[in-house]
N, C-alpha and C positions, 0 to 999 in steps of 0.2 A: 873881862866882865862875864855875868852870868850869861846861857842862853834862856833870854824870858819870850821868844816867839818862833815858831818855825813859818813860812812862808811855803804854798805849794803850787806848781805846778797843777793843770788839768790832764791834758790829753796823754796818754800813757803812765799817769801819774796815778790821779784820780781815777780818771776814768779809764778805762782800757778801749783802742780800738776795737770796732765791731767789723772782722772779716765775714762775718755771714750777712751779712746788711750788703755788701757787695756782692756777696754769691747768687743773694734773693734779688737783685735788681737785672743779674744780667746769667741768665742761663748757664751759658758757656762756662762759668767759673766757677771752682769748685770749690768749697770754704777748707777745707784738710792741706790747700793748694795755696790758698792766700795766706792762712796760718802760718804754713813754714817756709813762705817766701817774704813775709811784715817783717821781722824782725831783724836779717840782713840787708833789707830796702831802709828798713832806719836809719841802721849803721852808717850805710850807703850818704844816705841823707844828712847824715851828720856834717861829711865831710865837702859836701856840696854847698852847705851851710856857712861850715867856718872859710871857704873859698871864698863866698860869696860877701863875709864879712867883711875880708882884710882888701876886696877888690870892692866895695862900697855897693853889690850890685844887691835886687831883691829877688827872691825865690818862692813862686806861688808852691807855698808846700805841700796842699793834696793834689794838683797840677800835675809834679813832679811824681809824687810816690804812686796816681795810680799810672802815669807813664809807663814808672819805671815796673809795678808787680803786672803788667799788662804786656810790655813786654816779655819782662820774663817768663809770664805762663802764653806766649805766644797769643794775645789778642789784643795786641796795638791801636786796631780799628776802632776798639770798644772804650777810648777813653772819652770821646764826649758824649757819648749816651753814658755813659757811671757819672760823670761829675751833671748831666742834667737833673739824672736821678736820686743823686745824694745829696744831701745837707749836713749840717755838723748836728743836728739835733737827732739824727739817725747811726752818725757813723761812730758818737764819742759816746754811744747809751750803755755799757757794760760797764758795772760799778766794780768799784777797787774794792771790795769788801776787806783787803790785807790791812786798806791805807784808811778805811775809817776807822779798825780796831784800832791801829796806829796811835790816831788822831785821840780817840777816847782817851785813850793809856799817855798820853801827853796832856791831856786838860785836867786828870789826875793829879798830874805832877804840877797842874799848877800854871803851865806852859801855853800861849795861847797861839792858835790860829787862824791864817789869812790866805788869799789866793794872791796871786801875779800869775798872768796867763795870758799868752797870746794868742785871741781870740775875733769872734767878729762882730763884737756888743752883744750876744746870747749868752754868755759864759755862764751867769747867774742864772737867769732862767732855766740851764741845762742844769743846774745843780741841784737847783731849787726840785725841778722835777724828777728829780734821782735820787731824792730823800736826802738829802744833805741839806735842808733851809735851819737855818739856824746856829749850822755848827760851824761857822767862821766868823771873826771878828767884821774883815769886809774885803771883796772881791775886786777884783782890780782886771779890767779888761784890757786891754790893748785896742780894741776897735772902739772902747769909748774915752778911752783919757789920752790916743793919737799917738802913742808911742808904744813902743816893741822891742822885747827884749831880742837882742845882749844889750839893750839901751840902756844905760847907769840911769836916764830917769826916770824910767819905771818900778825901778827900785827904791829911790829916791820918793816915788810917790807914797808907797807903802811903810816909806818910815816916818815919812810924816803925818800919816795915820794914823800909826800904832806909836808914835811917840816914841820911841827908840834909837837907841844908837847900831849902826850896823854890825859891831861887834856881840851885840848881843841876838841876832836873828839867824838862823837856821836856813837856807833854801833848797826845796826840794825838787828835781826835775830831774829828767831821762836825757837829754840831749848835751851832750859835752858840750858843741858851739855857741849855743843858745842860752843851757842856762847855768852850766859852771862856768863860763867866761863870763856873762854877764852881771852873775851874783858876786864873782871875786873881784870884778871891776868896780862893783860898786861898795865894796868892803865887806860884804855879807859870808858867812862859811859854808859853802856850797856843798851839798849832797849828793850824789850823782845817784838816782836809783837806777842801779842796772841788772834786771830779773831776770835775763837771758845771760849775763855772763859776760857780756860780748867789749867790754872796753877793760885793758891794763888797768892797775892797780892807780899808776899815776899816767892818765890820759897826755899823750903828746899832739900839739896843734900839728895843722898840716905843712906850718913855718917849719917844723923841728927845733925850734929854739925856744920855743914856752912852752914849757911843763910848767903846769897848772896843780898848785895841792889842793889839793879837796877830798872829803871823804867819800866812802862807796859803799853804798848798799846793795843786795840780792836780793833782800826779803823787807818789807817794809814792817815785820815783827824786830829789826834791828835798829829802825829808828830812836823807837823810848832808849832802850841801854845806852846807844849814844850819847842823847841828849843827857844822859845822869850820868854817864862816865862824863863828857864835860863839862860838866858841873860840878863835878867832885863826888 
């Protein structure tokens, strides 16, 4: 079948983390510092992630990630004064300006868009205030419809929204664990955006025994050709 919808992700997708939002909350940290320590703390996180899948457990993920860039820039002490001082409406404000051309150059073609995001009931409202009201069919939180991806029903939810078969939807996300496992569990054809480089061609679980196909982006200018290369 054709692809008639792509599906996206927020946090690193959308939106870009904001490392200066943590620099401006707590002295000691330097934003040139969190910049080039985010993007191996993801990685990091990935694998934390799909541990945490296959052993049923859950994982407070800004918890964990300023833990872990907190350790690594050596101020451990400072993670509950950052998580007093941060909210997600400060930390996910840097707009994907790649991923709304994207998005344009997809509604173009014809192709319509939606969110799935796991979030904490703000999801919309972040977006809405980012300049993005209007430019999705409909947004799908995870803190308000009680599930979270890699959950087959949260995908499930957004197809029966947009009325479609999973064979026909697109999903777009940064975290191998999260959202290529949960999109290809749920029959969806999963995109992996990875702008840093940082994941093989074909992602291996931490099982070593599922390799997962999915396709991979660098640049979210690679989406449209995609989507019209499979489509014919």
């Amino acid at each position: 079948m054709a692809i008639k919808a792509v599906f996206f992700d927020v946090g690193n997708t959308l939106m870009h983390f904001n490392y200066a939002t943590l620099a401006r909350c707590i002295p000691e940290l330097q934003v040139e510092q969190l910049e080039k320590s985010g993007p191996p703390a993801w990685k990091k996180l990935n694998d934390v992630l799909e541990k945490a899948r296959i052993e049923g457990d859950h994982i407070d993920v800004l918890r964990w990630l300023f833990k872990e860039l907190l350790h690594e820039l050596g101020q451990p002490a400072l993670i509950e004064e950052l998580i007093e001082k941060t909210n997600t409406e400060s930390l996910w404000n840097s707009i994907n300006h790649d991923a709304r051309e994207a998005i344009c150059g997809l509604k173009a073609e014809g192709i319509s868009t939606a969110v799935i995001s796991n979030a904490d009931g703000k999801v919309q409202a972040l977006l809405e205030d980012n300049g993005w009201a209007g430019t999705f069919d409909f947004v799908i939180d995870s803190g308000l419809v009680g599930v979270s991806k890699p959950s087959v029903e949260i995908f499930n939810i957004g197809l029966d929204k947009a009325s479609l078969d999973a064979s026909q939807v697109l999903y777009v996300g940064d975290l191998p664990a999260v959202d290529v496992y949960g999109a290809q569990a749920a029959g969806l054809s999963p995109v992996l955006y990875d702008p840093h480089d940082q994941y093989d061609a074909h992602w291996c679980a931490s099982t070593r025994h599922d390799r997962r196909v999915y396709h991979r982006i660098t640049h979210m200018n690679q989406l449209v050709p995609l989507v019209s290369l499979l489509n014919g």
